[in-house]
N, C-alpha and C positions, 0 to 999 in steps of 0.2 A: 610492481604493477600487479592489482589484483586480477587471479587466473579466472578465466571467460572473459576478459576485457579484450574487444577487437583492435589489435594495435593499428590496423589499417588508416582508423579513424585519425591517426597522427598525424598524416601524410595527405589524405584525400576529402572529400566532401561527396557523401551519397546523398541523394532525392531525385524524389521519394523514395525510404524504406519501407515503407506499409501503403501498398495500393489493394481493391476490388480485387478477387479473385474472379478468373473467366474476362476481364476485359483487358484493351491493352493499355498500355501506360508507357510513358517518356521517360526515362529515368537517366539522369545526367552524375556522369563520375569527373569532378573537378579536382586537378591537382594545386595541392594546396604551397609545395615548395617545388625549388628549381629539381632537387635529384627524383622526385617523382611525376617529372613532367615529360614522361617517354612512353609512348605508344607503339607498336606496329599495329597492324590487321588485323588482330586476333584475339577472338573472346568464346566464351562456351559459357552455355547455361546449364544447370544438372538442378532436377527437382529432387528432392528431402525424401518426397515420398516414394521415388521409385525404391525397384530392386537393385541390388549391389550386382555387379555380372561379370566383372573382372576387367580391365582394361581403362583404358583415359575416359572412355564415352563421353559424352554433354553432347550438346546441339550445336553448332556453329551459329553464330549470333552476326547482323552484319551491323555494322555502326558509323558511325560519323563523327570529327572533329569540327566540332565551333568553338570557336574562343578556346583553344587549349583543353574544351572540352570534350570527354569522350559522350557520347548519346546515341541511347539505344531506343526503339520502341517494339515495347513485346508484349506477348502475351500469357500471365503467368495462370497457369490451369490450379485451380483447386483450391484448398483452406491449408497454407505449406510455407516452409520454407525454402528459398530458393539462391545458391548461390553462382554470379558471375565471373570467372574466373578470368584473368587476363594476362597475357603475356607481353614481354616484349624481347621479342626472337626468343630464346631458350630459356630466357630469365621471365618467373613468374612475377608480375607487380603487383598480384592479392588475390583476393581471396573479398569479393563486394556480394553483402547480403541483402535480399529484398522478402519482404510478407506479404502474400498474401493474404485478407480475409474475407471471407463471406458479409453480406449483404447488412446482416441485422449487426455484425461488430465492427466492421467496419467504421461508422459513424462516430464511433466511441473514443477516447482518450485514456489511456492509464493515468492515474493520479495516483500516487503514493504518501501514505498519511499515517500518523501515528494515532490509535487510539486511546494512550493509557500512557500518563507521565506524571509525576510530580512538581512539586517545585518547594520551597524551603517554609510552605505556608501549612505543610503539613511535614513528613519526614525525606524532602527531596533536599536538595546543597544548592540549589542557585532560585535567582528571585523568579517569579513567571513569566516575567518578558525576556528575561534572558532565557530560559527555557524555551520559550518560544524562537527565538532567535537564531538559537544554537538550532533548534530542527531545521529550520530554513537550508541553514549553512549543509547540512549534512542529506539535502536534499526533497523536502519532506514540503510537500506541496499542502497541506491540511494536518491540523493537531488540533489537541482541547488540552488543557490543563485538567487532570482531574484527581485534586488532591484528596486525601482523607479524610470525609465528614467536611466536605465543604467546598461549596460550589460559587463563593467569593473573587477566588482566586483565578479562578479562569476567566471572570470580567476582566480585573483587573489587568492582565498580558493583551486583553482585549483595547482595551483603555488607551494605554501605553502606546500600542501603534495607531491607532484609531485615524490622527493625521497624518498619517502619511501614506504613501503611492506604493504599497508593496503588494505582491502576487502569492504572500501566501495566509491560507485563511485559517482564523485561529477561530474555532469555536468555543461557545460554551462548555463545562461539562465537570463531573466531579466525580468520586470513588464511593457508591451509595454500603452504606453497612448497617442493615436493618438491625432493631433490637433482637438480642438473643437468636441469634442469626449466622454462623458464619459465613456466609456465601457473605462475596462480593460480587459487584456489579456495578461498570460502569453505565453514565449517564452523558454521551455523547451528545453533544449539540442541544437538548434538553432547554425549553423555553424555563423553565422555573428549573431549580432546584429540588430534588426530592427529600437529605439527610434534612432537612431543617424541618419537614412533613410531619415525623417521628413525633417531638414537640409543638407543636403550632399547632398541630390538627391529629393529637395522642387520641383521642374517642373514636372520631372517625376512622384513624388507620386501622385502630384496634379491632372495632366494628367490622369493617369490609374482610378482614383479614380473617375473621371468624367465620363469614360467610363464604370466602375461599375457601377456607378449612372444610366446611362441609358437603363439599362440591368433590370432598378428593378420599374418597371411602377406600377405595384399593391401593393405596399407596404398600411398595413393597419393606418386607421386612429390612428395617435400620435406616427408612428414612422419615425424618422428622414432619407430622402434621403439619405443625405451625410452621417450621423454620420454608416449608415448600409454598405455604399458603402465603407468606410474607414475602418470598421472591418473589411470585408470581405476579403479585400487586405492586411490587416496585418494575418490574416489568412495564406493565400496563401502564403506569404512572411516566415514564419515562414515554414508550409511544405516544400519550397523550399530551405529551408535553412537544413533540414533532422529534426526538430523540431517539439515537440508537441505543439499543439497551445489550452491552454486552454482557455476557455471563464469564468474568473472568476465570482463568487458571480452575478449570473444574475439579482437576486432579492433582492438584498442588499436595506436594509430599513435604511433609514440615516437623523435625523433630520425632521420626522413628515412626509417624504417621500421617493419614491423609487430614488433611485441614478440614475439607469438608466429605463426611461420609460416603463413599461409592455409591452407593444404594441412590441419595439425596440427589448427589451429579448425576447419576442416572437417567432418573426418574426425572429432573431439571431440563437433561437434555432430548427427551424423547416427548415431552409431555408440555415444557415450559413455550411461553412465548415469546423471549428472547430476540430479537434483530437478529443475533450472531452469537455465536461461541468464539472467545479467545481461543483455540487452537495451538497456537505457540506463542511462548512470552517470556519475561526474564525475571525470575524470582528463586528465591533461593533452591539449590538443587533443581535447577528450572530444565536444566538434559533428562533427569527422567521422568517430570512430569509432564516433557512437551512428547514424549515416546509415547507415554501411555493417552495421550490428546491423541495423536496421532492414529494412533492404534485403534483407539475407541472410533473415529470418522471415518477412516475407512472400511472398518465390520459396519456402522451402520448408515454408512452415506446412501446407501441403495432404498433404505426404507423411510430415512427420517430428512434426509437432504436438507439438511440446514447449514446457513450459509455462515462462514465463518472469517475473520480477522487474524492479521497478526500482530502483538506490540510488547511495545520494549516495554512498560511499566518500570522506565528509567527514576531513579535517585538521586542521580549527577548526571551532568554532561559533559563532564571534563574527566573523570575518572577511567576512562576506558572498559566501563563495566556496562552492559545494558546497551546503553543508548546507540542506537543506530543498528543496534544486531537481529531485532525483530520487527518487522512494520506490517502494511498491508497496501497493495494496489488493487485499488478500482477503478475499473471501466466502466465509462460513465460522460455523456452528453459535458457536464462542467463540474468543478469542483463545490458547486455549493449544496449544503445540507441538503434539502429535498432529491436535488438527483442523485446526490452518493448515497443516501438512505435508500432511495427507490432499487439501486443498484446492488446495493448487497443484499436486500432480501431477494431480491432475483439473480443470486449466486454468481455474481459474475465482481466478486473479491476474492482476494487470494492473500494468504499467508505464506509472508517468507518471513524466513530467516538467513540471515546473511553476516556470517561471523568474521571475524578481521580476517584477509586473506586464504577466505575459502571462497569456493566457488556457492552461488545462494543456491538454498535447497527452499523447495517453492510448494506449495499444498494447496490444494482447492483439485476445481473441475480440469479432469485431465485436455482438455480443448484449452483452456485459457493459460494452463499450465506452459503448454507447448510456446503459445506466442508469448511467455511475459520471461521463458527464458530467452529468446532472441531478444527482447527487450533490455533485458539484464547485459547484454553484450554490444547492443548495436544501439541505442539509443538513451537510456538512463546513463553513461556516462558523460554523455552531451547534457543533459537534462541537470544534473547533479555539477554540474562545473557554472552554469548560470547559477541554479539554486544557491551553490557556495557566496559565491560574489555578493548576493543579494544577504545571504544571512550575516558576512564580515559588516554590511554593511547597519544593519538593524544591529547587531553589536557595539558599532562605534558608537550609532545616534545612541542607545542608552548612556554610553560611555560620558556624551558631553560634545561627539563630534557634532557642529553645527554646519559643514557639509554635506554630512553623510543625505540628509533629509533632501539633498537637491540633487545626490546622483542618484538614490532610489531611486527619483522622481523619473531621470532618464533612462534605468531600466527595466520600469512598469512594462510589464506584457514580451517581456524577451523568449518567455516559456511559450507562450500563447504562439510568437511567431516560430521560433523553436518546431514547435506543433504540428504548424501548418505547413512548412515548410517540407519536413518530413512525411506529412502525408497526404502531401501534393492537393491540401484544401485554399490553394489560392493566398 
């Protein structure tokens, strides 16, 4: 069992676990087997945010049995975490968490989604709906294929499930690698294609990108005129296409050097118009380029407050390398492009990483931080066990299963109620 995982959830059923902070709420603890089906009288509430002061403390809580169930109504103060603790005589039965949030996040949804994957159309191991597939299964509510020099391939995963009843959404998107260029930069969700731009429309690029070029007189020593005037415009091209435009691995350390010049990352990240900066991700020697990512957002989060991602930039999905070890949760009204787009440039994504059997270690704004590690323990295991079901089952139907397309079909919107459920929206 991976560690933060609340075992409670084995045994019982919470809702809601995320209500309004400052109102009260009903929140019902159902026992889900016989040996956890024992109550006395006795519960305590203890807020997150107080002081430690020594002794048992909580609040005595009064409650009621309906149906087997235990139901409380309280009122939980603040933007906090909040545990219920319960007894029965001397033996404790758990340890039940609830979140509160304030007004404006409240209304929101975590979605968790992979920015940056391959698939075998450029140098990834599996076809792009099986790549797609496989995110599903591994929890990943929103993906893009976005292979190397080519934004084909992420139709095509698109294609592939097109009829069928599934809840998770595959975007457009590709791996942009301008001429004479090293940056890369994805092209999330992206109405057109930009790598194909280069050739199609060579004058035009050329042209615009000259005219960047002369708009950026103080660039600092060691970093490249053009190669900045050339991001910037795939940038721009990528927003205008209704796309995130991430600026991958900035500081990717690559055979005894950086791949793309500090100075360049820089000057990219302080200056550039970028959606997001990759943050954390999985590329070779990818532990100390995601340190020195790390390092660099926190010195200038205070000045430049740019909103960032996290992703696996997977190869394989059966390998046990990458995949699934970096993603990104956004909060955000629903999972389609325009509102996760509106979402991450108003900072409210997060970068984790989440490696086999460690506990995830989470990056962004320290407020969202807070709620997406109770998330990570009391909710994304629930979330991730439907997801599963649903990606074995996008795996069969590639496979041949002529089934599979009719139980999808029965459990379209399992997350959605999942959702509501949990956050007591009816």
């Amino acid at each position: 069992m991976k560690e933060g995982f609340n075992t409670e959830l084995l045994n019982y059923e919470l809702f809601p676990i995320v209500v309004p902070a400052d109102q009260v709420a009903k929140i019902t603890i159902r026992p889900l087997h016989g040996h956890s089906r024992r109550f006395d009288q006795r519960m305590k509430l203890f807020h997150t945010g107080g002081d430690w002061l020594g002794g048992e403390g909580g609040e005595e809580v009064a409650f009621t049995l309906e149906n087997g169930c235990l139901v409380a109504e309280l009122r939980f103060p603040g933007e906090q975490e909040h545990t219920l603790m319960v007894k029965d005589g001397d033996r404790q039965v758990g340890d039940f968490r609830v979140y509160s949030l304030a007004e404006d996040l409240f209304p929101l949804t975590p979605w968790k989604g992979d920015f940056h994957l391959h698939s075998d159309r450029s140098d990834g191991k599996e076809e792009p709906a099986y790549v797609a597939a496989a995110g599903r299964r591994i929890g990943m509510d929103f993906l893009a294929l976005t292979d190397h020099h080519k934004y084909e391939p992420s139709l095509e995963a698109i294609e592939r499930f097109k009829a069928l009843d599934i809840d998770l959404k595959i975007y457009p998107g590709e791996e942009v690698h301008p001429p004479d260029n090293p940056v890369h930069i994805v092209n999330f969700g992206g109405s057109f294609g930009v790598n194909k731009l280069f050739a199609d429309e060579k004058e035009t690029y050329l042209k615009e990108v000259a005219e960047l070029q002369a708009t950026m007189p103080n660039l600092p020593e060691g970093a490249d005129a053009h190669r900045a005037a050339s991001s910037e415009w795939c940038f721009r091209k990528i927003d205008a296409a209704g796309g995130v435009g991430v600026f991958c691995h900035p500081f990717w350390f690559c055979n005894s050097k950086y791949y793309i010049s500090p100075a360049l990352s820089d000057y990219l990240l302080e200056h550039g118009s970028m959606t997001a900066v990759e943050l954390i991700g999985g590329y070779y020697k990818w532990q100390l380029s995601n340190n020195l990512q790390t390092a660099w957002f926190f010195e200038h989060e205070a000045s430049r407050r740019i909103p960032v991602v996290g992703a696996s930039d997977a190869h394989g999905c059966e390998r046990d390398l990458l995949f699934g070890w970096y993603y990104t949760i956004v909060f955000s009204e629903t999972a389609e492009l325009p509102d996760l787009k509106r979402n991450v440039q108003a900072r409210r994504s997060l970068a984790v990483e989440a490696l086999k059997d460690e506990t995830p270690r989470i990056y962004g704004q320290f407020r969202l931080v807070k709620y997406a590690m109770f998330l990570a323990r009391e909710y994304f295991p629930l979330h991730d066990r439907l997801c599963r079901e649903e990606g074995e089952l996008m795996l069969k139907h590639l496979a041949g299963d002529a089934q599979a397309a009719m139980t999808l079909a029965g459990l379209q919107g399992a997350v959605g109620r999942l959702n509501r459920k949990l956050w007591g929206r009816g």
